[in-house]
N, C-alpha and C positions, 0 to 999 in steps of 0.2 A: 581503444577509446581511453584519452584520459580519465582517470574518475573522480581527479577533483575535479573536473567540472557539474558531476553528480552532485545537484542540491534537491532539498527538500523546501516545499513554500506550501502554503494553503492553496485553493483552487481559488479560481477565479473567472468572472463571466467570459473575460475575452481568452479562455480556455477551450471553448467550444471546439474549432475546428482542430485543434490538435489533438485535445480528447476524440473524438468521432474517428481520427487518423486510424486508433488503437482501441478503442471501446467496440470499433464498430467491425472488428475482426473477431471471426470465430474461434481463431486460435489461439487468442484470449481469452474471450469469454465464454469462450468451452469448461475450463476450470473455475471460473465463479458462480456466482448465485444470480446473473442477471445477465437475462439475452442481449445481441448485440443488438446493439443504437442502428438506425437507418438516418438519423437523420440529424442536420447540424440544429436545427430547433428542440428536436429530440434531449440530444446533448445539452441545450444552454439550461433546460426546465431541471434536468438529472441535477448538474451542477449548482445550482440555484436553491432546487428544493432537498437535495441533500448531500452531497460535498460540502458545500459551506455551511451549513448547520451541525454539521455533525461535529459527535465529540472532541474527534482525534483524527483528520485524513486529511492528508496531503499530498498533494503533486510531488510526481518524482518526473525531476526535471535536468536536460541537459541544455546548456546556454538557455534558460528560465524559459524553455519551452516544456509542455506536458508528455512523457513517454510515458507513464502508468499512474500509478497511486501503492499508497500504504497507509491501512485505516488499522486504528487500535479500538478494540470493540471493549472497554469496560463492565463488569460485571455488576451487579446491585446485589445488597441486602448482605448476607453471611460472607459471599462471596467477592464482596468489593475490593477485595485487595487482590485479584486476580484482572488480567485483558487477556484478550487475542488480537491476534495479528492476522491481516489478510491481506495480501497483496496480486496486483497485475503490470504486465510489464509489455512494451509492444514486443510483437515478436521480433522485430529489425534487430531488438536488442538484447534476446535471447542468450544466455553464453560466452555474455563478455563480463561476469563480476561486477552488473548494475544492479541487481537484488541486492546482493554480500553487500556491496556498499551504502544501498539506500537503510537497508535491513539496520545497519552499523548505527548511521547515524540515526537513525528512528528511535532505539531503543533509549540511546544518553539523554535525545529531546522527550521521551515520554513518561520518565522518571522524573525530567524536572519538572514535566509541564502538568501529569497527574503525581502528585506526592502519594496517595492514596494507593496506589497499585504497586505491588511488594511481587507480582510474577507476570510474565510475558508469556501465552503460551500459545503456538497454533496446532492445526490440523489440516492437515493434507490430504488430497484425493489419492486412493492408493494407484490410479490411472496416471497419476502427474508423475513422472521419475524424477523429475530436477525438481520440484520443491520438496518430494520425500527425500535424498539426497539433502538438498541445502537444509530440511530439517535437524535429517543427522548431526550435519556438522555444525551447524551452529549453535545444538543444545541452546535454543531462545533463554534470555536471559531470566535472573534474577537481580533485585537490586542488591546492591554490594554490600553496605552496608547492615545488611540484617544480622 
């Protein structure tokens, strides 16, 4: 796979059936916080009532179609100058350096787009091998500038 064709965009309604592609696989969302979708209506309401609301999450997309998402979860109060990072990836595309990439560019856009968050951090399912792996190696950012 090429990986410049790996962009990142906000979601959007007409997202629905390529989300459900990948949402609605368990070997995806075996590693997140929310059961698989059954259903393309299922999908549009998710997308709707929280992809496009939320703070920081984007479509990780090839030729501007949806393979996953990468959401930055913002902290409040003491803690505001910390996020997290959570991401899903269709399994089709398991192992070919589209996290590393999405990952890549997520972090430069998340710096500009919250000024306020000075660290990047996630946490991994100790079950998950390739995100504890790709935590390792990517020691998730900080901004440079500090």
């Amino acid at each position: 796979i090429d990986l410049s064709r790996v962009t990142l965009r906000p979601f959007e309604l007409m997202d629905a059936h390529d989300f459900l592609r990948w949402a609605g696989d368990d070997r995806v969302t075996g590693n997140l916080r929310w059961p698989a979708f059954t259903s393309e209506e299922e999908a549009l309401t998710f997308i709707r009532d929280v992809c496009v609301p939320h703070p920081w999450r984007r479509s990780i997309c090839i030729d501007d179609r949806s393979i996953g998402f990468i959401s930055i979860f913002p902290e409040t109060g003491d803690n505001r100058f910390k996020a997290h990072i959570g991401y899903g990836l269709s399994h089709e595309y398991w192992g070919k350096g589209i996290t590393t990439r999405a990952v890549s560019v997520a972090v430069s856009q998340v710096f500009n787009d919250l000024p306020h968050v000075l660290r990047l951090q996630a946490f991994v399912q100790t079950q998950n091998k390739a995100s504890r792996g790709f935590a390792q190696e990517v020691h998730l950012s900080q901004r440079s500038n500090l």
